[in-house]
C-alpha positions in Angstrom: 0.0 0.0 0.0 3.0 2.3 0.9 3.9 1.8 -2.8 0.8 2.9 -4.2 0.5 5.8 -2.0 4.0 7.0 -3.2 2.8 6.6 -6.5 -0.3 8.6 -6.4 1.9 11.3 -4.4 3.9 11.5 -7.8 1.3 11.5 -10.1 -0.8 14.3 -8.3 0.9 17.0 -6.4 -1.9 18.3 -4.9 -2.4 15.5 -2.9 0.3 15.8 -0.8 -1.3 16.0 2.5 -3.8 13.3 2.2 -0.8 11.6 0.6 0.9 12.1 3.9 -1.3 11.0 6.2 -2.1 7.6 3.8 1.6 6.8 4.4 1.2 6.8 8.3 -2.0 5.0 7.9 -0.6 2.3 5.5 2.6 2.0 8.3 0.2 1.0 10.8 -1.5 -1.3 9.1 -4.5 0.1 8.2 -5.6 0.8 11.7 -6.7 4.5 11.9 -6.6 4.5 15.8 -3.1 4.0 15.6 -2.8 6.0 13.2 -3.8 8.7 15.2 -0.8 10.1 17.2 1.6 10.1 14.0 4.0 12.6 14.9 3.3 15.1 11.8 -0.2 16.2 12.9 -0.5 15.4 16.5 -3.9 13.7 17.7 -6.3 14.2 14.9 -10.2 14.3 15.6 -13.0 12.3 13.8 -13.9 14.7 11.4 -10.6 15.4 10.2 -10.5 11.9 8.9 -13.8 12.1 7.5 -12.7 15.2 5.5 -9.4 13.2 4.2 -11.5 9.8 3.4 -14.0 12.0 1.4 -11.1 13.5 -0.6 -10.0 9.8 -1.9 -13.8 8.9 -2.8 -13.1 11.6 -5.3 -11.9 11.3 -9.1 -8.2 12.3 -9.3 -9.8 15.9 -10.8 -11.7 16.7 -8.5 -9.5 16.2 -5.7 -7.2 18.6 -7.3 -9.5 20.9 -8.3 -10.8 21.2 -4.3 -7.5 20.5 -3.0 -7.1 23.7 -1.5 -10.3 23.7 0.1 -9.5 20.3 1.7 -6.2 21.4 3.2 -8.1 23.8 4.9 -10.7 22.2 6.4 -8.1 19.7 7.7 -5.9 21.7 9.0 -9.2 23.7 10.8 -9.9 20.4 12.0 -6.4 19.3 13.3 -6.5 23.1 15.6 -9.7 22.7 16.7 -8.8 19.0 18.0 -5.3 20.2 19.5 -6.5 23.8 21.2 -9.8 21.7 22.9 -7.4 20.3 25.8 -6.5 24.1 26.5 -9.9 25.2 26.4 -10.9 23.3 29.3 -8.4 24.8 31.7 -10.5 25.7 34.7 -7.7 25.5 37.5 -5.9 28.9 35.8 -5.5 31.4 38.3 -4.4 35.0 37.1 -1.7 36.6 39.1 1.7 38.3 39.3 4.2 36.2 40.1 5.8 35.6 43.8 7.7 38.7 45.1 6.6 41.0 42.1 3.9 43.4 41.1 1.4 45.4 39.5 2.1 49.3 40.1 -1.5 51.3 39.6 -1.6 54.4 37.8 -1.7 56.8 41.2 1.5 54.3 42.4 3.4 55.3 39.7 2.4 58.9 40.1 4.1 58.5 43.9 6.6 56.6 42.2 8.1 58.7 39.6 7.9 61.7 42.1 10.4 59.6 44.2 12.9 58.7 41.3 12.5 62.2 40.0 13.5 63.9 43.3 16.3 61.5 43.5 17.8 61.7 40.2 17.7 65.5 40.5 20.0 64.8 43.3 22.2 62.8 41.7 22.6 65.3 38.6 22.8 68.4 41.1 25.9 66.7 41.9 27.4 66.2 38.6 26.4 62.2 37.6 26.0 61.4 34.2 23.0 58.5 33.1 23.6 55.1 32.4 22.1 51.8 31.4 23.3 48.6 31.2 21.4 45.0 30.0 18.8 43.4 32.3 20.9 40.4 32.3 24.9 39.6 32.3 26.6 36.4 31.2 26.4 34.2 33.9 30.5 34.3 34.8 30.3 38.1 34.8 28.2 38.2 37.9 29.8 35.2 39.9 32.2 35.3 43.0 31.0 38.6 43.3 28.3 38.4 46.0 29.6 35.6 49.0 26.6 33.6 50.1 24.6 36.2 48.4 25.1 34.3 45.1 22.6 31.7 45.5 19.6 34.1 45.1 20.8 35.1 41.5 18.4 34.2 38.9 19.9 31.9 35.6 18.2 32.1 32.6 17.1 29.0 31.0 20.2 28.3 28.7 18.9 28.7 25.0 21.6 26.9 22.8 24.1 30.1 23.6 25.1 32.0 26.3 25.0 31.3 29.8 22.5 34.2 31.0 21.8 35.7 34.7 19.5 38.7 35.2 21.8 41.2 37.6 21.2 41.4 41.0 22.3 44.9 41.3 23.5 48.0 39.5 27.3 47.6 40.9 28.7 44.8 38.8 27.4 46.0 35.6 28.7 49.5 36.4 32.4 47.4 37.0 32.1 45.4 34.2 31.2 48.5 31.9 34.4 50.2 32.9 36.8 47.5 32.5 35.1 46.7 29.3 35.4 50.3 28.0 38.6 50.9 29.8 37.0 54.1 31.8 39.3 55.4 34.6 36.8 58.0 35.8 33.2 58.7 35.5 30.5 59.6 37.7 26.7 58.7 36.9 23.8 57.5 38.0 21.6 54.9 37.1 17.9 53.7 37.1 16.6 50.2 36.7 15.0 46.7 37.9 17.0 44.2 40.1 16.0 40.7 40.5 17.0 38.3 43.7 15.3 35.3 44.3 15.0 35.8 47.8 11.6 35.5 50.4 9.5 38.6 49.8 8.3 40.4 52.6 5.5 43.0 50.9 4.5 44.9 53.6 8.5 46.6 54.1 8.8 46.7 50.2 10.5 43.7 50.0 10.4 42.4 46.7 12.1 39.5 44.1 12.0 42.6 41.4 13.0 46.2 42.8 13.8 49.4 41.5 17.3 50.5 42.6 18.6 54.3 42.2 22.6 54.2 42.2 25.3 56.6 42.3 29.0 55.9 42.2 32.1 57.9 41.8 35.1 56.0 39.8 38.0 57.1 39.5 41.7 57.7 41.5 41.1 60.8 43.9 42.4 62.1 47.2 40.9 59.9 50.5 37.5 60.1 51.5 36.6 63.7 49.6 34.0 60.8 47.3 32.9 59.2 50.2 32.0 61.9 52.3 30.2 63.4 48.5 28.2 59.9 48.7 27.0 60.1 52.2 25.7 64.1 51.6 23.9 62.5 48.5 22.3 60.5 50.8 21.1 62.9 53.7 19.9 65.6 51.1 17.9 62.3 49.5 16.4 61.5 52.6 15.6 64.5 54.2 14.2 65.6 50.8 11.5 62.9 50.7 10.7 63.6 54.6 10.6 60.3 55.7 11.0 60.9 59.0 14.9 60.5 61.2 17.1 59.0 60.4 20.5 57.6 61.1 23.3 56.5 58.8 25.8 54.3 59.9 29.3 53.4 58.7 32.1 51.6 59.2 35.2 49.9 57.2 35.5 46.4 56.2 39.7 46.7 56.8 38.3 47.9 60.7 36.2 44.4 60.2 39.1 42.7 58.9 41.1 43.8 61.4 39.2 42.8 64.0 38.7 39.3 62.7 42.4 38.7 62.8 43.2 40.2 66.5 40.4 37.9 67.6 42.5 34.5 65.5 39.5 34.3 63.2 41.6 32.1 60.2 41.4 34.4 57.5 39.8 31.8 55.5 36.7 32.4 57.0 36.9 36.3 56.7 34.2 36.3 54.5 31.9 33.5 56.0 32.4 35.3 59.9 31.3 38.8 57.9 28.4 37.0 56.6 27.5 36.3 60.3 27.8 39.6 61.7 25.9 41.8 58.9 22.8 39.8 60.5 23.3 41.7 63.8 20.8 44.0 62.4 18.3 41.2 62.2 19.1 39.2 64.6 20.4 39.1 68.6 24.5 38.8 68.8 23.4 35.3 71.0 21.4 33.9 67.7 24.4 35.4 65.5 27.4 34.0 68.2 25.5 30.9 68.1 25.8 30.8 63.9 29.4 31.7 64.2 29.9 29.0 66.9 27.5 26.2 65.6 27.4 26.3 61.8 30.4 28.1 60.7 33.2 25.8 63.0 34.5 29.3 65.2 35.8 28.8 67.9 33.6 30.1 71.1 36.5 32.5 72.6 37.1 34.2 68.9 33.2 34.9 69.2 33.5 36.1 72.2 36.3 38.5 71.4 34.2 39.5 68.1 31.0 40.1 70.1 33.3 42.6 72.4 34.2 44.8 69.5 30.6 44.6 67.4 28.4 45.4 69.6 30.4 49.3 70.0 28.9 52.5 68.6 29.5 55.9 68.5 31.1 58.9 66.8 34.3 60.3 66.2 35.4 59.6 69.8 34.4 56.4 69.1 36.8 56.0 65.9 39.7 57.6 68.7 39.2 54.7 71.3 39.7 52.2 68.7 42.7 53.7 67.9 44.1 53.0 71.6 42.9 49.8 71.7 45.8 47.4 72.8 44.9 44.3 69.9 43.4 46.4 66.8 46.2 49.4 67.3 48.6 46.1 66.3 46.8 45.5 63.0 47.5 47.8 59.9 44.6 47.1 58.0 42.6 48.4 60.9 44.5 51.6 61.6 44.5 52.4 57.6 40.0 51.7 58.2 41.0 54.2 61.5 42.6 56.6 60.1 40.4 57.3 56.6 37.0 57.3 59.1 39.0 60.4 61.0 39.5 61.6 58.1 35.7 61.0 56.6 34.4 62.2 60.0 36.5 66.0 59.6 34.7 66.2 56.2 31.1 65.4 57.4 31.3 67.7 60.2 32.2 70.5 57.0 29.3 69.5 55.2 26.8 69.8 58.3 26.1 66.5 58.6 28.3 64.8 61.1 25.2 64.4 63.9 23.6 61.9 61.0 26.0 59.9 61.0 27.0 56.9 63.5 30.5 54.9 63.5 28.9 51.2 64.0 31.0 48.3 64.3 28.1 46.2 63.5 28.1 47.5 60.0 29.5 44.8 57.6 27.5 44.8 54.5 27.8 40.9 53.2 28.6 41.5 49.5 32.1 40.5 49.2 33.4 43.2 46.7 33.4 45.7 49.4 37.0 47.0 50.4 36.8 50.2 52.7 34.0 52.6 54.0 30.9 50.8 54.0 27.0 52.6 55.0 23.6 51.9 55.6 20.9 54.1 56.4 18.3 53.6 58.6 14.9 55.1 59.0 14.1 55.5 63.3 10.8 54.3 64.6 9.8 58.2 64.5 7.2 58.6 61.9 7.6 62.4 60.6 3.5 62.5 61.5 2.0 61.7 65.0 -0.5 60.0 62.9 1.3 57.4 61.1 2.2 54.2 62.7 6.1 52.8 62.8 6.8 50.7 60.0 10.4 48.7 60.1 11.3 48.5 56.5 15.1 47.8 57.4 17.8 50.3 55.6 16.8 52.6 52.7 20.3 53.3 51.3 23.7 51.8 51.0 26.5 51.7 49.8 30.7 52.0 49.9 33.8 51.6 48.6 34.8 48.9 45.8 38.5 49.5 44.9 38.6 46.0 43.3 35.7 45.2 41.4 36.9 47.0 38.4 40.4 45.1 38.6 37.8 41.6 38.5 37.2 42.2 35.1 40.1 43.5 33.4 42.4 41.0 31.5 45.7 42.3 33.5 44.0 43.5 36.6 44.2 47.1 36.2 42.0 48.7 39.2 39.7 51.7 38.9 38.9 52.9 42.5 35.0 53.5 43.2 32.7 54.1 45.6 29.0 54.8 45.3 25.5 54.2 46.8 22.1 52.9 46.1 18.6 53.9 47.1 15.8 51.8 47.8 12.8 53.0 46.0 10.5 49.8 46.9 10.9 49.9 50.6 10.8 54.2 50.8 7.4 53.5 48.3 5.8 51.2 51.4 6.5 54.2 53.6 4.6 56.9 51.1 2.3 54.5 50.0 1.2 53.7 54.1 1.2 57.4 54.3 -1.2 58.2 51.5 -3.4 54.9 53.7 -3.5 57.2 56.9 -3.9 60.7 55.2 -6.3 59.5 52.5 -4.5 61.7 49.9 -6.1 62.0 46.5 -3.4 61.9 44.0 -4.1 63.1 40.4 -2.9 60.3 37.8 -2.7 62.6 34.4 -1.2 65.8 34.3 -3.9 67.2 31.7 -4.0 70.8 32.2 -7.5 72.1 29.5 -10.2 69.9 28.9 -11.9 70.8 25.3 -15.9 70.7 25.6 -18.7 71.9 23.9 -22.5 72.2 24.9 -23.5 71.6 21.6 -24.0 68.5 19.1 -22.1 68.1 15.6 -18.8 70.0 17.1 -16.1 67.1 17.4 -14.5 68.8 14.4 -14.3 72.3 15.7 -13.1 70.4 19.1 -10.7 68.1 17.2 -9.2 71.7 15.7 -8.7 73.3 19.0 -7.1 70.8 20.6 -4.7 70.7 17.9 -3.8 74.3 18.5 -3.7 73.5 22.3 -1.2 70.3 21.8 1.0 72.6 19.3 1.6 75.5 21.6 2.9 72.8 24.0 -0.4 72.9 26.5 -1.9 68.9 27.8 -5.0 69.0 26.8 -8.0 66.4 26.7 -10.7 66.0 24.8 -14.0 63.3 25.2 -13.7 60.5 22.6 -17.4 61.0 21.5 -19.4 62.9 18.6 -22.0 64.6 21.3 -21.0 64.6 24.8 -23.4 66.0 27.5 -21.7 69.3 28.8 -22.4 67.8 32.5 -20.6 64.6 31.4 -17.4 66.8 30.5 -17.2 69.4 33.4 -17.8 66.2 35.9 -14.9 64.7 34.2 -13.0 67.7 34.8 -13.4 67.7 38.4 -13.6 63.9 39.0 -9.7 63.9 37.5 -8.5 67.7 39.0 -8.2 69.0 35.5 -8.3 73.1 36.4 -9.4 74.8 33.0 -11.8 74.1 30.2 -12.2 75.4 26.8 -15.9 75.5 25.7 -16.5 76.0 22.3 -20.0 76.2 20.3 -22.1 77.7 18.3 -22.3 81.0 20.0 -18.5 81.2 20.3 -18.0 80.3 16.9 -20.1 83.2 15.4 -18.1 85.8 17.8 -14.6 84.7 17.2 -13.6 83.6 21.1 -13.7 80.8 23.1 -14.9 80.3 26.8 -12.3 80.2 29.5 -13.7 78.1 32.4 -11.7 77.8 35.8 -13.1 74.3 37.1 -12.4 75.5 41.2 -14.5 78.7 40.9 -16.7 77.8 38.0 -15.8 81.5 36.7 -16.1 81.6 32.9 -14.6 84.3 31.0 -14.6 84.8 26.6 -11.4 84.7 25.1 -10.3 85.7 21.4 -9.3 82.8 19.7 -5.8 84.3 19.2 -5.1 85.4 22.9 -6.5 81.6 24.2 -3.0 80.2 24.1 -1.4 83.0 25.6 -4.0 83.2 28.3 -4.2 80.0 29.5 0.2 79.5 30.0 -0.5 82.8 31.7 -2.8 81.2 34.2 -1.1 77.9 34.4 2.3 79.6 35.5 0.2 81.8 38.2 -1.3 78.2 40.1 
């Protein structure tokens, strides 16, 4: 039968599919239920077999003729029969995935205001934009973040390159500046982070965040960047009056230091580091017992540790730690010493030394950090009486990277940089609770003139106004209907805080003005049709 069919295939082209299917039909022995689940077409329904059976009843002619006609009703058939499973999906549940979200029209109003205010900020003091990809090969991003490494996200590999998405801003700044052999830049940059990490919503922890970073690259004088970075930071945060708040700092060669006068084995620098930058999570018993239990210290090096990292202060605090009898011993920690001095002199020049706190408990777990480290903290002072405390951890960090840049580049060559990063998503929960308690209505368009008429068969005389309005520069709205009610149009205007409307009909028309209508006072006044532009940027600039 296989022959035949191969035969009749030859003969008459057009047969092809029903040619196609005969050949599967004839290899399984004539039996059409096995016939199937032949791989070219998938599970075929009844119907599409009647179609194809009816086709050989035919005279060769005919069959060409129609064959057009057949292919397509089989191939209808075949669909219909595979997309039925899907159709009966009834378990589907809509959602946004774990740790991410939907942002609403008024969020994204609150939203922007916050990355707006910020990037002013960062361009008030000089940073230039950047953008990088949402995802880095794989080997780019590794041995870059400790034990932090395990919540990066791999892409599925497609037949190419090993992908990750970034789990900050930092690397990909690094790996741009080795790449295009930068030595000094400062910028800013905007964008989404992913970390698979558990979310906690309600203190704007998420597995996709927006992060805000600045960072200084380049070889300069000690500390003058730093202190730069932690001004960036109070001006951000007292901008977006969040409430107090403290910043603390400290210097992973003072942490470094202190690991080696207490005989941690520098082998488990990193792991002991880890350990402490819980301490603002976590009591020093659960984070001795970490140390001690799971990470194979020795109890008396905790001990010593626990001595030293449980200390805060100020610049007096910075002087004791220079008489102390162990760390006075250890040159890392008096280089750490001596730049904090030096940091402190600077802060207290810039106004802004009683926001800051030297905190030994500081330790910040990524492992590309090599000097001043900080973190600021919001305190459980609300800036209202009203609002209730909400604990959303720190809101901005950062410090120094000396070595990152040196990671990337063939023979090592370093690029010193220090920098910081605000956290939109968890200063958003805080807003966003304060909008809750206030109830603040927050206008989602910035439409300025609303077009209406009173009058039918005008969407033409509208449709040329508001091309005047949009010309001269002016957001403007119009309703997307041939004969709005006038009631329907003003309500809109005050239902969205829209302040002026133009009203335009037949009356207007015939005089040559329009009607200037202030939607707060409901005072209308007639305006030429040449003075309308120049009248309404007039008003606009006096609100």
């Amino acid at each position: 039968m296989v022959l035949g069919v191969r035969l009749y295939s030859a003969l008459y082209p057009s047969w092809g599919p029903v040619c196609l299917l005969l050949r599967s039909f004839a290899s399984c022995s004539g039996n059409p239920a096995s016939c199937c689940t032949m791989p070219q077409l998938g599970l075929l329904h009844g119907r599409a077999w009647a179609v194809l059976f009816g086709q050989l009843r035919r005279p060769p002619g005919a069959v060409c003729i129609g064959a057009v006609h057949s292919h397509s009703q089989v191939a209808e058939a075949a669909l219909a029969t595979q997309l039925k499973p899907h159709q009966e999906k009834s378990n589907f549940i809509i959602k946004t995935p774990k740790g991410t979200r939907d942002l609403s029209p008024q969020q994204m109003v609150v939203r922007e205001k916050i990355i707006d205010m910020v990037v002013s900020c960062f361009k008030r003091h000089g940073a230039k934009g950047l953008d990088t990809p949402a995802f880095e090969l794989k080997e780019m991003l590794t041995e870059k973040y400790g034990e932090d490494s395990g919540l990066i996200y791999d892409l599925k590999d497609q037949g190419g390159e090993l992908l990750s998405l970034r789990y900050d801003l930092t690397v990909p700044f690094a790996r741009y500046l080795a790449m295009n052999k930068v030595k000094k830049m400062k910028r800013y940059h905007v964008g989404n982070v992913w970390r698979r990490e558990s979310p906690t919503i309600v203190q704007g922890r998420y597995r996709e965040f927006c992060q805000c970073d600045f960072d200084i690259a380049g070889q300069f004088d000690p500390m003058i960047p730093d202190a730069e970075c932690l001004k960036i930071m109070c001006e951000i945060l007292s901008g977006l009056q969040l409430g107090d708040f403290l910043i603390k700092v400290n210097d992973r060669r003072i942490l470094d230091g202190i690991f080696a006068v207490c005989g941690v084995p520098e082998s488990k620098f990193h792991a002991i580091c880890s350990s402490v930058d819980k301490l603002d999570k976590m009591s020093w018993k659960d984070v001795r017992h970490e140390m001690v239990a799971k990470k194979g210290l020795a109890a008396e090096m905790a001990d010593r540790i626990g001595d030293y990292v449980q200390c805060h202060g100020g610049v007096s605090l910075v002087e004791q730690m220079f008489q102390d009898p162990r760390l006075s011993q250890n040159k890392q920690a008096l280089e750490g010493l001596g730049d904090l001095k030096l940091l402190f002199e600077y802060l207290t020049l810039f106004g802004i030394a009683e926001k800051i706190s030297f905190d030994l408990s500081l330790a910040r777990g990524l492992d590309y950090y090599t000097g001043v480290i900080y973190e600021a903290v919001l305190l459980h002072t609300p800036a209202h009486a009203e609002e209730e405390p909400l604990n959303v951890g720190s809101v901005a960090a950062g410090g120094r990277y000396d070595g990152l840049v040196g990671m990337f580049d063939p023979k090592g060559h370093k690029v010193p940089c220090v920098g910081l990063s605000i956290g939109v998503e968890r200063i958003f929960s805080i807003v966003e609770q304060r909008m809750k308690t206030f109830g603040e209505n927050i206008r989602t368009t910035e439409t300025q003139v609303f077009v209406a008429t009173p009058q039918k068969n005008f969407l033409q005389e509208r449709l040329k106004l508001i091309a005047e309005l949009w010309d001269a520069g002016i957001k403007a709205e119009l309703m997307y209907k041939n004969n709005p009610k006038l009631l329907t149009q003003l309500h809109y205007c005050e239902n969205m805080g829209i302040p002026l409307v133009v009203i335009i009909g037949e009356q207007e028309l015939k005089e040559g003005v329009i009607k200037l209508r202030s939607v707060a006072s409901r005072e209308e006044v007639a305006i030429t049709r040449e003075n309308l532009v120049a009248e309404i940027q007039k008003r606009l600039s006096e609100s």
